[in-house]
SEDOPA-918339 format. One record per residue: x, y, z of N, C-alpha, C, CB in turn; residue in three letters. Coordinates in steps of 0.02 Angstrom, whole numbers, plus 50000, padded with zeros to 5 digits. Glycine has a CB too. Example, Ala and Ser with C-alpha at 12.3 -4.5 7.8 and 13.67 -1.06 7.14 Angstrom:
! SEDOPA-918339
506604971650390506154977550390506604983550390505654977650452ALA
506424988850354506844994750357506455000250394507044997050286SER
//
This chain:
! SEDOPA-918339
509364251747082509624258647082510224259047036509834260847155UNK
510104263746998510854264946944511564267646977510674271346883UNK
511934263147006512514265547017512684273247014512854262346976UNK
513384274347058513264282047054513694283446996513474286647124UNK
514244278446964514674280246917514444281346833515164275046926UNK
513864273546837513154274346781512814280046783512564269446790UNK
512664283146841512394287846852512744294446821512294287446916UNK
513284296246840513724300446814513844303246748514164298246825UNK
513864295746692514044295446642513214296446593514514288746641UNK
512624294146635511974295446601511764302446606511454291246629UNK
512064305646652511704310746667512344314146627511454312346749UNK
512784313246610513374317346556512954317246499514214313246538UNK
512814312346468512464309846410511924314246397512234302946419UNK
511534317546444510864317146447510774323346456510564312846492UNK
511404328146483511434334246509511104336146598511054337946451UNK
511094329046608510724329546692511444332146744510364319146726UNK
511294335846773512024339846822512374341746789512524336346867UNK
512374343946719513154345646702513074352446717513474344046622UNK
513784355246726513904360846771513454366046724514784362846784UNK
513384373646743513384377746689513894380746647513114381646706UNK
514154380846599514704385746564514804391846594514544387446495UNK
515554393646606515644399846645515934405646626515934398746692UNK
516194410946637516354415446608517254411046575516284422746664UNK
517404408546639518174406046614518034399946552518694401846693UNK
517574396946524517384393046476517414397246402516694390446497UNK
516994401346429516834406946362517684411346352516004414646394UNK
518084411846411518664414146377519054409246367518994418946405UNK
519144404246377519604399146326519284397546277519834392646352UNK
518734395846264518354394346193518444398846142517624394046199UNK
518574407546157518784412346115519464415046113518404416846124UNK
519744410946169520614412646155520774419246191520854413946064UNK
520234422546236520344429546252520564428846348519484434646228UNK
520704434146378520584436246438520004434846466520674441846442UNK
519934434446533519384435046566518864440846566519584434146618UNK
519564446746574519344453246582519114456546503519954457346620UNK
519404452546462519224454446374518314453846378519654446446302UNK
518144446546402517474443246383517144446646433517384434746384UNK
517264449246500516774453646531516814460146511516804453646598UNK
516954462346462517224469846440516704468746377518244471346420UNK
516654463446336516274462246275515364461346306516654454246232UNK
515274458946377514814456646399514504463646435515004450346438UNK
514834467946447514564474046457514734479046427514604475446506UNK
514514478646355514894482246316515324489546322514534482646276UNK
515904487146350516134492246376516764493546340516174491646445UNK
517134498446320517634500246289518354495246301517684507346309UNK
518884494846264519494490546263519534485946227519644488146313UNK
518944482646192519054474446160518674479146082518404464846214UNK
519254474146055519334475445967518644472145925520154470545933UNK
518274473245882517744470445859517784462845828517544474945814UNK
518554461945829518734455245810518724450245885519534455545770UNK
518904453045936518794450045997518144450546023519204452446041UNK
517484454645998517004454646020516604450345978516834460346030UNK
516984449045917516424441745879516524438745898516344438545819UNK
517244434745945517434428345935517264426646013518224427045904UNK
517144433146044516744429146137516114429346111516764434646233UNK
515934432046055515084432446064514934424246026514624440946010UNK
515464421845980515354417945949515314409646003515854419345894UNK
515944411046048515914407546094515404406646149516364408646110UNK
515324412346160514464413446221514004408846186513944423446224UNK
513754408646099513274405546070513424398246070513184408246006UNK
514084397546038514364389846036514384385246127515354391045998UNK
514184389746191514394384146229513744384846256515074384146277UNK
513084390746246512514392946252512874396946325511834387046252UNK
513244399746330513264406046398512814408246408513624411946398UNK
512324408846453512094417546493511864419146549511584421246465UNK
512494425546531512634428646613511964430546655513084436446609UNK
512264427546699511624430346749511814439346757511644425346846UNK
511164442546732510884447346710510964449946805510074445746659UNK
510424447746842510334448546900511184452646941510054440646923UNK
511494446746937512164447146981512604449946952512464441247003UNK
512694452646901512974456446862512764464146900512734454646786UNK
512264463846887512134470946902512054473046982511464472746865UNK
512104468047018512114467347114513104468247108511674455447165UNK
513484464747080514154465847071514484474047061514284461647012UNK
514004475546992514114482646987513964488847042513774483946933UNK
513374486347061513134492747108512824495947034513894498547161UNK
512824496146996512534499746941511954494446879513284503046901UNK
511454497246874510924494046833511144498546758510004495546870UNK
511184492846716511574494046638510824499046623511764484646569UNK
510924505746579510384510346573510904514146499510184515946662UNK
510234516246478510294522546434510054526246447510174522846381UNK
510364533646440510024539846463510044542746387510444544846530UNK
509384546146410509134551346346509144556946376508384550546311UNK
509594562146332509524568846369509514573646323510074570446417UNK
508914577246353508684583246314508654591246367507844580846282UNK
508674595146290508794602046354508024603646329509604610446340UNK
507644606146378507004608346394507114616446358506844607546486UNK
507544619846377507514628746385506734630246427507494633546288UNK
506764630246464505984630246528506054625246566505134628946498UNK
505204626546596504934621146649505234615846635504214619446651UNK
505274608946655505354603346640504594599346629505794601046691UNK
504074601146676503434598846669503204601246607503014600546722UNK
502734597146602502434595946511502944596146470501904602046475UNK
503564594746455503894597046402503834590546349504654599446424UNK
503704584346371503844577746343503114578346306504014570746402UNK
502684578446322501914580246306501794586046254501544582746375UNK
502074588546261502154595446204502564595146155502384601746231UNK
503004591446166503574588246096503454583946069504204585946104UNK
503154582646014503134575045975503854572645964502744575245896UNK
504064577845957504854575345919505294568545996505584586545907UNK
505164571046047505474567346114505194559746118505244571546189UNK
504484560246115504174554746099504364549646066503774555846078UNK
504314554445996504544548945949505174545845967504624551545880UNK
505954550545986506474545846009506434540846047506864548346034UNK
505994542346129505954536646157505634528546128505664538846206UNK
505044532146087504794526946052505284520146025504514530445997UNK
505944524245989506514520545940506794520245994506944523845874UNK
506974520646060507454516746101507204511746137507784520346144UNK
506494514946151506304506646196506134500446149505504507146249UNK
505984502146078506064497046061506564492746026505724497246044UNK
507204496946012507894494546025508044491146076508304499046028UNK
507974491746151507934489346193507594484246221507934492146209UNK
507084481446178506674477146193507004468746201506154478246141UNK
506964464746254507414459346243507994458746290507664459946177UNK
508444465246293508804466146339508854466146424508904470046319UNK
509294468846429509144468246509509304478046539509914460746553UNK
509384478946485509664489346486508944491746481510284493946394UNK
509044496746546508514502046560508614507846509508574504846636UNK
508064512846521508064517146488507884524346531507674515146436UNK
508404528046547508264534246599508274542046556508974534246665UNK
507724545046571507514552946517507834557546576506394555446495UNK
508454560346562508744565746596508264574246527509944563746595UNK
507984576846587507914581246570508164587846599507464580446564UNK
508634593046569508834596646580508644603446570509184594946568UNK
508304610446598507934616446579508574620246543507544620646648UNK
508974619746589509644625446586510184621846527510134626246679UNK
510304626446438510734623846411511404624346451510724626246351UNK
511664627846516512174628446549512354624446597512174633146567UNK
512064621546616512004617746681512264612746680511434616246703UNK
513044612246656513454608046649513584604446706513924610346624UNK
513464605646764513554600846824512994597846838513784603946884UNK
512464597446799512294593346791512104587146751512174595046806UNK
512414589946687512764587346645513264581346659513034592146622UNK
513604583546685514184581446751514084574946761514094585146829UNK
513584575546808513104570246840512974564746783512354573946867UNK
512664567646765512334562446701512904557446678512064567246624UNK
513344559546647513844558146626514284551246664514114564246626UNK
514474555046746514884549546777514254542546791515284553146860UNK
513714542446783513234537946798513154533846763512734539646807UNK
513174536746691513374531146620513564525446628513914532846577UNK
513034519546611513324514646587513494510246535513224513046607UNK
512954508146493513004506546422512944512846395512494501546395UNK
512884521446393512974525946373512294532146351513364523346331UNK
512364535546314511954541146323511764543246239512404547346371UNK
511114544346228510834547746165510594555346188510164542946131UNK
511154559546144510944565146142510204568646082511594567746132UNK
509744570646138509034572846080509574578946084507914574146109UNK
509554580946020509824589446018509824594746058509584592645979UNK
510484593046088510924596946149511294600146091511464591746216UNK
511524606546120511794611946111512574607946109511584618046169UNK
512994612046058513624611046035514054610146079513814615346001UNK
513954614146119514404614046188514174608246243514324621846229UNK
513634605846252513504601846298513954593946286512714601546297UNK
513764594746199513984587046180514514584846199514034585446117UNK
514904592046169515714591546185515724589746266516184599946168UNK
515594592546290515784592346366515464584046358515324599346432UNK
514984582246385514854575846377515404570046354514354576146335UNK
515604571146291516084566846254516774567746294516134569246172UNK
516824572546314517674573446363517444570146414518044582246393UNK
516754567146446516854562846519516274554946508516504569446605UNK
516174555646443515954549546432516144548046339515084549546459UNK
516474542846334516424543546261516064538946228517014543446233UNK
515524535546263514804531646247514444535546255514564525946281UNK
514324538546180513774543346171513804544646089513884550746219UNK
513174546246076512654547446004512334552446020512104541745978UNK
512504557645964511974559945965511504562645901512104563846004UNK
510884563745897510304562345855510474570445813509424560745905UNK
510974573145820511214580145761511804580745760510994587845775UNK
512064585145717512674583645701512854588445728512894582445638UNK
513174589945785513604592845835514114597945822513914588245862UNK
514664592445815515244593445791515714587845773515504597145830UNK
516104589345725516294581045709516684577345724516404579345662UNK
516954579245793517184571145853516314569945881517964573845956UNK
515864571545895515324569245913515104563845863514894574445922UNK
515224555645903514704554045860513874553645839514834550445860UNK
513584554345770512924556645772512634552145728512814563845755UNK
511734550845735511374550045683511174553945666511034547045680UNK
511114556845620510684563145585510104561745551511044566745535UNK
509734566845533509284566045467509644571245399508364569145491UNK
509354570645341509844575645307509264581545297510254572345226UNK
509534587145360509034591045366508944597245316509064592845428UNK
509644598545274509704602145232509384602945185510064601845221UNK
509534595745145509154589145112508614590545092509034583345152UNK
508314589345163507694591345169507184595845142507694592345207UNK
507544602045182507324608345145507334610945071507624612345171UNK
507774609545048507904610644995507454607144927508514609345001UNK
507304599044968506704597444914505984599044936506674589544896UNK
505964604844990505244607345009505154611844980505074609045072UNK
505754617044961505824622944936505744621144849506544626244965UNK
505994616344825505844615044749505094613744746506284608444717UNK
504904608944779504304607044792503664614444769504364604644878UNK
503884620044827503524623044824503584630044760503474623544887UNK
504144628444736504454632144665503904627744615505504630244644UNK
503954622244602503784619244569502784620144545504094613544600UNK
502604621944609502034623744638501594629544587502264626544713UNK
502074632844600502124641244551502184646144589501474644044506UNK
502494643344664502554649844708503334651144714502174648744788UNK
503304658144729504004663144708504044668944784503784669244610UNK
503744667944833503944672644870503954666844928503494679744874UNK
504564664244942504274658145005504884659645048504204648144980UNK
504464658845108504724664445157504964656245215503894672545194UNK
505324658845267505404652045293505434657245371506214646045258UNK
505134651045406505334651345508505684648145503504874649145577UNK
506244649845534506814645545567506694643745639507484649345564UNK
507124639545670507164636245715507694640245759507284629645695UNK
507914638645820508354641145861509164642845860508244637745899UNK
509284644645874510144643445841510464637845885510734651445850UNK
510254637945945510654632845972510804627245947510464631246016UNK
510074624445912510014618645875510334617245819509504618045861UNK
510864611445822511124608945759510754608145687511314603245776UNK
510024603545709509594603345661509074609545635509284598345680UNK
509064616745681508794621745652509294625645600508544625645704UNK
510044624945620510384629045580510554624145496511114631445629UNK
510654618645514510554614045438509904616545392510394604845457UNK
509304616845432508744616945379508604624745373508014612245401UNK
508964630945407509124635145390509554637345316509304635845438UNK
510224633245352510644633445291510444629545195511284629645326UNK
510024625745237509694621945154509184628945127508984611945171UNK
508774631145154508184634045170508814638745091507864637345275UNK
509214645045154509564648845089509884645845031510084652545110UNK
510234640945048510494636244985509884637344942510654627345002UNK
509234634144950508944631844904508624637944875508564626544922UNK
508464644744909508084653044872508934653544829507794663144958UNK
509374652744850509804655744781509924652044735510434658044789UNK
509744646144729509634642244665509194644044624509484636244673UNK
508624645344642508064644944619507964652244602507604641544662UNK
508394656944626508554665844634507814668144655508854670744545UNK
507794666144713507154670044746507274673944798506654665744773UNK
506774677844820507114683044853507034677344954506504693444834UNK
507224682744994507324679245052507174683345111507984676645054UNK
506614680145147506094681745192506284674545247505214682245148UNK
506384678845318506554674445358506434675045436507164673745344UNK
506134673545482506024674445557506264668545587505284675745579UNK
506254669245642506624663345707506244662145768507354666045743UNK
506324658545793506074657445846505944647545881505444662145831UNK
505894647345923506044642845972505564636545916505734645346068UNK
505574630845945505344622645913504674623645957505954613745936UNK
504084628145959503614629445998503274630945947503684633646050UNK
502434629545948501964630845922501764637945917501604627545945UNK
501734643145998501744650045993502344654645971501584651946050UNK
502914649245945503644652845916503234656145833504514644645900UNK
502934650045818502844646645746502184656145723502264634445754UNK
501734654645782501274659845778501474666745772500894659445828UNK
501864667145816502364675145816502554676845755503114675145858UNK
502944671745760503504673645670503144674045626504054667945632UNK
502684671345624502244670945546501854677045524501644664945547UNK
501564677145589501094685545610501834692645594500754685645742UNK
502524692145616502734696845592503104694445520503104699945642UNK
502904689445488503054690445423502614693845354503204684545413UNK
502054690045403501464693745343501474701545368500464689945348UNK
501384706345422501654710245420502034714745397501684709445434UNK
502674712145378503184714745350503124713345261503834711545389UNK
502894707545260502964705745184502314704045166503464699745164UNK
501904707445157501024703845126501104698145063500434711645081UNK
501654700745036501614699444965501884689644961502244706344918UNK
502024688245028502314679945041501784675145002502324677245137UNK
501834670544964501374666144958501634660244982501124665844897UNK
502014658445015502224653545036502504653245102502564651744997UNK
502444646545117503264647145219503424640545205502864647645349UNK
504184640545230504504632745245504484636945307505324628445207UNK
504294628245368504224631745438504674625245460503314633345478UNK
505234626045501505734622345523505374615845576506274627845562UNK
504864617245594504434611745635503754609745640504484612745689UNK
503634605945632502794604945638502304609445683502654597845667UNK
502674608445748502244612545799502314618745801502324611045860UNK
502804621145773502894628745725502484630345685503434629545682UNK
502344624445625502044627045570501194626945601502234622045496UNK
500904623145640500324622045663500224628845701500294615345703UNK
500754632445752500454640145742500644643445702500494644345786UNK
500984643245653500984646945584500294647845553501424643045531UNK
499994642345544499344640345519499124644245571499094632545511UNK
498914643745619498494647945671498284656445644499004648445747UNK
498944658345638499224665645596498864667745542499924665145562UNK
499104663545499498824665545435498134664145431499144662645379UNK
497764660545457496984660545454496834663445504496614654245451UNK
497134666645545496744671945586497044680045552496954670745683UNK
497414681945518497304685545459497034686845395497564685745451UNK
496574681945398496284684245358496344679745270496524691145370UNK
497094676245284497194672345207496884665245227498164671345175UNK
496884663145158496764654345142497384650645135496364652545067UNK
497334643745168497794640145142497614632545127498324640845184UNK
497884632445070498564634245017498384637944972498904628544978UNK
497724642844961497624644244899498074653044923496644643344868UNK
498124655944963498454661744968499014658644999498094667545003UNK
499314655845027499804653645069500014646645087499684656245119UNK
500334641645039500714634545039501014633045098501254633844990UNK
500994628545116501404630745209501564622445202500674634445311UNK
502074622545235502824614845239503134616445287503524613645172UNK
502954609645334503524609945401503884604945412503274610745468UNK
504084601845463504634597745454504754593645525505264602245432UNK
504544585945506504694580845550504194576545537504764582545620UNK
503414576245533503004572845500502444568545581503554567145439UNK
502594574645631502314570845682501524574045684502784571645756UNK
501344572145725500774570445755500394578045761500924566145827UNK
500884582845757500444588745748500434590745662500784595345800UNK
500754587945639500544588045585500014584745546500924587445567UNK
499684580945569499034575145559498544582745589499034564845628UNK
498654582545658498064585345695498044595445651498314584645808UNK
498544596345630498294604645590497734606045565498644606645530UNK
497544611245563497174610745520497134618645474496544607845554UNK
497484617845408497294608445358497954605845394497354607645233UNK
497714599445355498304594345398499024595645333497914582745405UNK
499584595945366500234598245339500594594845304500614599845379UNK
500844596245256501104594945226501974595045239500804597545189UNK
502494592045246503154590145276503434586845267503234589145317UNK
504304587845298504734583145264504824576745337505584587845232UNK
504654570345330504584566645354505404563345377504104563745319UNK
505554566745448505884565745471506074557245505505764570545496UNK
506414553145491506464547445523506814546945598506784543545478UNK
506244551045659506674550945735506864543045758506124554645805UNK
506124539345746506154533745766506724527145763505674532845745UNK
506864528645683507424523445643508124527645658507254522445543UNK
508034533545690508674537845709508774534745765508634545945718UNK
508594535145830508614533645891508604527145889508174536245928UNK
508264519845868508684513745833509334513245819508504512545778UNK
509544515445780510324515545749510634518245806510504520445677UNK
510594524045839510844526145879511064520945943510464531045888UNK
510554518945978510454512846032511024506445993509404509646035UNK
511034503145935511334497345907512014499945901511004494545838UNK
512134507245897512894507545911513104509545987513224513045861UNK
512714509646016512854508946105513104502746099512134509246166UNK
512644497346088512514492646122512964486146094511794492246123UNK
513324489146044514144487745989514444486446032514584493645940UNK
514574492846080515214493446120515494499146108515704488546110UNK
516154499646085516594504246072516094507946031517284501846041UNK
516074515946037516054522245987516414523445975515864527345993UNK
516474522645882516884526245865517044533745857516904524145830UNK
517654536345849517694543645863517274547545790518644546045872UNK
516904551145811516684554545737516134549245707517424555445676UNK
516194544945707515444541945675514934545745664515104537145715UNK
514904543845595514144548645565513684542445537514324555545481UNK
513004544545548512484538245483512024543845470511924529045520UNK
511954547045406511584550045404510764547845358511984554745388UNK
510144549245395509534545445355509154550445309508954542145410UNK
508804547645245508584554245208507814555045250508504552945106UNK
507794560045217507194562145238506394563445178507464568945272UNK
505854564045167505354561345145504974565945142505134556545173UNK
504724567145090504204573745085503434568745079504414580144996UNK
503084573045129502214569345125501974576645120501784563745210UNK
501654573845049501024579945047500434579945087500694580344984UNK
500154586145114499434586145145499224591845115499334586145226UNK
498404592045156498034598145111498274606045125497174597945129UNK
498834606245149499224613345160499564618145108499764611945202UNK
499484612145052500024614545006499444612944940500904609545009UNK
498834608244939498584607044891498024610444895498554601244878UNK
497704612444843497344617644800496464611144803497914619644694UNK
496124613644815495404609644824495464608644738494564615144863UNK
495344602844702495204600444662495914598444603494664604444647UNK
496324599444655497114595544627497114591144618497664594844657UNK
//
């Protein structure tokens, strides 16, 4: 039998019993607090990015890791991201009817993949319903991605949580990922100048929305460059918004040969419109919407749009949660991508 002192020293050697590394290991190895390295370990606000390399560097150098489990039995709270979106309606079907929601969750769960952070979809009907807002908020733990909430919500949000992103540009203490929705428009609108069309009329999006009033504002930017005249309706990020508006544009203006339509599932009843009046498209009417989802494949014809990046938005978004500290005002803004389809092209182009 090997002695117990041989024993001791083989099994040191060998890594047999040696203790596990502990949180108080990982803060002398990085020179920090206790309370520094559990502050870096749940990424939670107070520790400087220079103190969050040098426990993370230490966690790697002694191989740390926290039990995931007891961490979160300690808290009373399971580490989560909430996604919150305002519905304006029902709450049922709304996730199913939005490609655009989809696609975000898509880019967070797989940000999240690996981790030990949940992922919770607060859906909200009422843009007012700040108490429950409220709610959301004090529950936060690794923090919150705003899908495009109303100006006022964010704010409120950011005054009781300041781990939060959100996916439009708000206002600028909100931090945001954007797309450059202006951007956007503006090379849809050359696009369709370029085309040989001169009367292009645009649906807008909601006002609430950060990202309807950007590709609004590009939308006019880009008719007074180009000195065209300006034809314009509104209405909700809905497919029967898209149908309405379009039906009272041709109405009002026969003479349109063109639409920038602020959303896919807009422009897909736009399309509805104009071929149930009676025109062709693209040969009487070029039609461009905007985000590049899944109702844009299924149109018919299939659409032509500026290819919004939700997925690689809501990514970036999640990797600065999961940093730690938000910074105040942080912007990343992503371009955006024009894909042609047969909406805009002429049979034998």
């Amino acid at each position: 039998m090997i002695g117990r002192l041989r024993w001791a020293r083989y099994g040191k050697r060998c890594g047999v019993g040696r203790a596990k590394p502990t949180i108080e290991d990982v803060a002398e190895r990085a020179g920090v607090s206790r309370s520094s390295v559990s502050r870096v370990m749940n990424n939670a606000p107070g520790a400087s990015p220079q103190v969050r390399d040098r426990v993370r560097r230490a966690m790697a150098d002694l191989g740390y890791e926290p039990d995931q489990t007891a961490r979160a039995l300690a808290s009373g709270r399971q580490r989560a991201v909430d996604v919150v979106a305002v519905t304006n309606g029902p709450v049922i079907g709304w996730l199913g009817s939005h490609p655009y929601y989809s696609r975000v969750l898509a880019g967070v769960i797989s940000a999240l993949e690996g981790t030990d952070v949940q992922v919770r979809v607060q859906a909200l009907s009422n843009p007012d319903d700040f108490e429950a807002l409220d709610a959301i908020a004090a529950r936060a733990t690794v923090g919150a991605v705003l899908a495009d909430v109303p100006l006022a919500m964010a704010l409120r949000f950011q005054q009781r949580c300041r781990r939060v992103v959100s996916l439009a540009a708000t206002s600028p203490s909100v931090p945001a990922v954007e797309a450059d929705n202006a951007g956007g428009v503006r090379a849809a609108v050359a696009y369709l100048y370029r085309s040989g069309r001169r009367r292009i009329a645009a649906v807008h999006g909601p006002e609430y929305s950060a990202d309807a009033r950007e590709r609004r504002d590009g939308y006019l930017r880009a008719i007074r460059e180009f000195g065209l005249p300006e034809f314009g309706e509104r209405g909700d990020f809905r497919r029967e918004d898209g149908h309405r508006a379009a039906r009272r544009l041709l109405a009002a203006h026969p003479e349109i040969d063109a639409m920038f339509v602020a959303s896919d599932l807009m422009a897909a009843g736009a399309a509805q419109a104009v071929t149930a009046l009676g025109r062709t498209i693209p040969d009487d009417i070029s039609l461009v919407g905007f985000d590049d989802s899944v109702a844009a494949v299924c149109a018919n014809p299939p659409l032509t749009t500026m290819r919004m990046p939700v997925e690689q938005m809501a990514v970036a978004a999640i990797r600065v949660l999961l940093d730690g500290d938000v910074a105040f005002g942080h912007r990343q803004t992503l371009p955006v991508e024009l894909v042609v389809r047969d909406s805009t092209v002429r049979v034998g182009q």
